[in-house]
N, C-alpha and C positions, 0 to 999 in steps of 0.2 A: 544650205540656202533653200528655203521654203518660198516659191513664188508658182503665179497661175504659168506663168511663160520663164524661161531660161536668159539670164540678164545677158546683156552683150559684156564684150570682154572690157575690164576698166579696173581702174582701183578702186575697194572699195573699204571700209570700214573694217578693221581685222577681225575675223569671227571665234579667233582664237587669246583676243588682247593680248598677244606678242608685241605688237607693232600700233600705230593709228593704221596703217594702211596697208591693202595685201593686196597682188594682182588676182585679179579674176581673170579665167583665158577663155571666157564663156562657155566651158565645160565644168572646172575644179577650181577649187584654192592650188595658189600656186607657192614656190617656197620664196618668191620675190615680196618685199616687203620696203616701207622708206627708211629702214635702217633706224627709226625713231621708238623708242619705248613710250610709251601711254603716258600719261600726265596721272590721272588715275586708273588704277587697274582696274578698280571694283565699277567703275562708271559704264553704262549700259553698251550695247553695242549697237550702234544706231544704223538701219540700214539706209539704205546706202549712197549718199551723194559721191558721183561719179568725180576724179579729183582732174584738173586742166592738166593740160599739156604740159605747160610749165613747170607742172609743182610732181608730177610724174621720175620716179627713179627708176633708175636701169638696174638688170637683175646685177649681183657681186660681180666686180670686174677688179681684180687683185692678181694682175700678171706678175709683179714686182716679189709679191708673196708665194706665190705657185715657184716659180722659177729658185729660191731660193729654199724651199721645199725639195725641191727635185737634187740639186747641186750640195745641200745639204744630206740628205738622204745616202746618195751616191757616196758623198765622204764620209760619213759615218760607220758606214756599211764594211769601209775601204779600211777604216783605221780599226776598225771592231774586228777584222782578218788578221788584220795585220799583230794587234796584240795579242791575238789569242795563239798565233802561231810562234810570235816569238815565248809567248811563255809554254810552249810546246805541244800544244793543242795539235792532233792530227787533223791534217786540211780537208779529208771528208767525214771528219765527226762528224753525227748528227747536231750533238749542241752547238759548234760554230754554224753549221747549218743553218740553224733556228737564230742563234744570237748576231748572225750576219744580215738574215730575213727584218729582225726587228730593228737593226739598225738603218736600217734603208728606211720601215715603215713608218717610225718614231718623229723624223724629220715630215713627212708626209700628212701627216694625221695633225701635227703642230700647226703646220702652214694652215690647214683648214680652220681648224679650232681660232688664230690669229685672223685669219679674215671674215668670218662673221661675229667676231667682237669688233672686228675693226670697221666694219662696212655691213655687216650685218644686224641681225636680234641676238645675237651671241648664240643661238641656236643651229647647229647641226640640219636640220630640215630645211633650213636656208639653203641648203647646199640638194633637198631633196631626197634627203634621207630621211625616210618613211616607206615602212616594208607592212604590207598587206595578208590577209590571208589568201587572198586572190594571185598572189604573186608567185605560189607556190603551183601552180595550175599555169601561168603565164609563164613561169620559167623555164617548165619541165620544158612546154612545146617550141620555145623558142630555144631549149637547152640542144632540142631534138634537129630542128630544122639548122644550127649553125654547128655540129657535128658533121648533118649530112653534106653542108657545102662546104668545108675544110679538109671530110675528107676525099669531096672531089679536087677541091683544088692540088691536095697531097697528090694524088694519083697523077694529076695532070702534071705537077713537080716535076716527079720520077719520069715520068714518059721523054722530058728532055733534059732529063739527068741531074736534077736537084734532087740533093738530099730536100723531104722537108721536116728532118728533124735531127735532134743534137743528138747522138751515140749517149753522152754526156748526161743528159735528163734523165734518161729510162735507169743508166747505171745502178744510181744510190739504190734504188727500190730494192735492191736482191742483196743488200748488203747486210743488214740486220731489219728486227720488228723495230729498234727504236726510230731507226731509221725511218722508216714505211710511215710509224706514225708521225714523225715531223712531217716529212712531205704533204702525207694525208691534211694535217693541219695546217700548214703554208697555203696549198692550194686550192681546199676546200672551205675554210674559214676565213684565215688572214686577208689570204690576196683576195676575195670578192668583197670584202668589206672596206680593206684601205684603198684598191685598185679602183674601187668605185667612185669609191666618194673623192679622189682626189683628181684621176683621169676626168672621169665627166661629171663629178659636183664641183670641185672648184676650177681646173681647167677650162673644159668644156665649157663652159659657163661665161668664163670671162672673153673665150673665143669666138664663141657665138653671139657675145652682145654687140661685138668690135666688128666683126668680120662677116658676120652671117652663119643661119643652120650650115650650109654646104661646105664650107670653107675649114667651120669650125670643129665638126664632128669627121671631117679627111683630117685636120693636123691633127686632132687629139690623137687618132686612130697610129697615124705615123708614129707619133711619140711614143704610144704604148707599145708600138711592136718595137723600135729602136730601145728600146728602156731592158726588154728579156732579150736582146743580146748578148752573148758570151765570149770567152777565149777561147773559141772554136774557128775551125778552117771558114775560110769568106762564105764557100758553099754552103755547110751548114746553119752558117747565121742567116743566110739570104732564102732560105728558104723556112725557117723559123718567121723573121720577117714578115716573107709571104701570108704565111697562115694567118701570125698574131694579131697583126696589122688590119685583116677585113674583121676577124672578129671585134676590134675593138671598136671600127666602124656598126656594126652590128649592134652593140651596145650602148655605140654613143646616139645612133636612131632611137633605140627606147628610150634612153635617159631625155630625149627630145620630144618624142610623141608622148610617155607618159606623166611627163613633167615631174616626176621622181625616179629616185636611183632602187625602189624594190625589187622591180623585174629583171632592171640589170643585173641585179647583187645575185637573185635565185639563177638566172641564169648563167652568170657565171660559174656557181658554184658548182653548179649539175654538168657545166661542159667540163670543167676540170676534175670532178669525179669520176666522169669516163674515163677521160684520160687514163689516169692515175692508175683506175680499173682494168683500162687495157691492157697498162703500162705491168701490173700487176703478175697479168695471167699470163705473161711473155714467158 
């Protein structure tokens, strides 16, 4: 948007013809749009009469969908174990591993894909998925900064005798390379791309339209630490909890201030690389 002065925040004319209309938040395009495809695509793009109150849509709000995403996920995941062990699959193969990973994600990634055809431009970026070169640079330092407070919080754990972590996680890593490489791939590719976009692109999202930033970026946060709970003693989960739970808060702030899921996606990925790396050189 080329103007002498910076427009106030409104809907305006799509600059992308996705949509007739895109929110503008008086910084950026945002991935909010009225859910309507263009009449003509090829027809100009006219700037910009500010659209009323009235005729104004709310970003995706698809709890119905997310929710059945999740509960779907979880079963799939559940019966993707469950098959592969009865046909005698050892229970820490890396391939059940991986093929329990994308049963959970499959579910996840559907629900989103299902609510911006349904409520959205059928486009992915409705959810704010749009990754930058700049986000490589913004995720290192915020990859840096939610390391160094997790692993205060860890220490703070331990001092009144919480585990803050699973015995159970570090395990696989020393077991074989195929191994090493699933994990590596689970935590540094998989989980920042599905985690993101489903935690705070379609979650998130429909939390904060309903309830507010504060409200909605704590519950998302809750859900994603209760979500990497395991078959572990109460203590180890509740201190897993602990950790997971502020970073996803952490994350779901970016996905709020930068009005896309890039920064979060890089920084995810960088913090679970540590890890991993840590987890590694043990």
């Amino acid at each position: 948007m080329t103007m002498s002065s910076t427009p106030p925040a409104g809907w305006y004319a799509d600059p992308w013809r996705v949509a007739n209309w895109r929110w503008w938040d008086g910084g950026q395009w945002t991935g909010y749009t009225d859910h309507q495809p263009l009449v003509s695509p090829t027809a100009p793009v006219a700037y910009p009469a500010v659209r009323t109150v009235d005729d104004q849509s709310r970003p995706i709000r698809a709890g119905w969908i997310a929710l059945g995403g999740a509960v779907g996920g979880v079963a799939l995941s559940v019966v993707v174990y469950l098959v592969l062990r009865v046909l005698g699959a050892e229970r820490n193969s890396p391939l059940v591993t991986l093929a329990v990973q994308f049963g959970l994600w499959i579910p996840l990634v559907v629900a989103c894909i299902i609510a911006v055809r349904r409520h959205g431009s059928g486009s992915l970026r409705d959810l704010g998925l749009t990754v930058r070169w700049v986000d490589l640079a913004l995720g290192l330092g915020f990859s840096v900064a939610a390391l160094i407070g997790v692993g205060n919080i860890a220490r703070a754990l331990k001092s009144i005798g919480i585990e803050p972590h699973r015995t159970s996680v570090l395990e696989p890593l020393r077991r074989s390379t195929l191994t090493t490489i699933v994990i590596v791939f689970i935590a540094v590719i998989g989980a920042p791309i599905v985690e993101e976009l489903f935690f705070r692109g379609l979650l998130m999202s429909g939390l904060v339209s309903r309830w507010g930033a504060a409200i909605g970026i704590i519950a998302q946060a809750a859900l994603f630490g209760l979500v990497h709970l395991g078959p572990a003693d109460a203590r180890g989960n509740l201190g897993v909890f602990l950790l997971i739970a502020p970073l996803g808060a952490v994350l779901g702030v970016l996905r709020y201030s930068f009005k896309r899921l890039g920064p979060g996606i890089v920084t995810h990925a960088l913090y679970n690389a540590a890890i991993v790396a840590y987890a590694l050189s043990r």
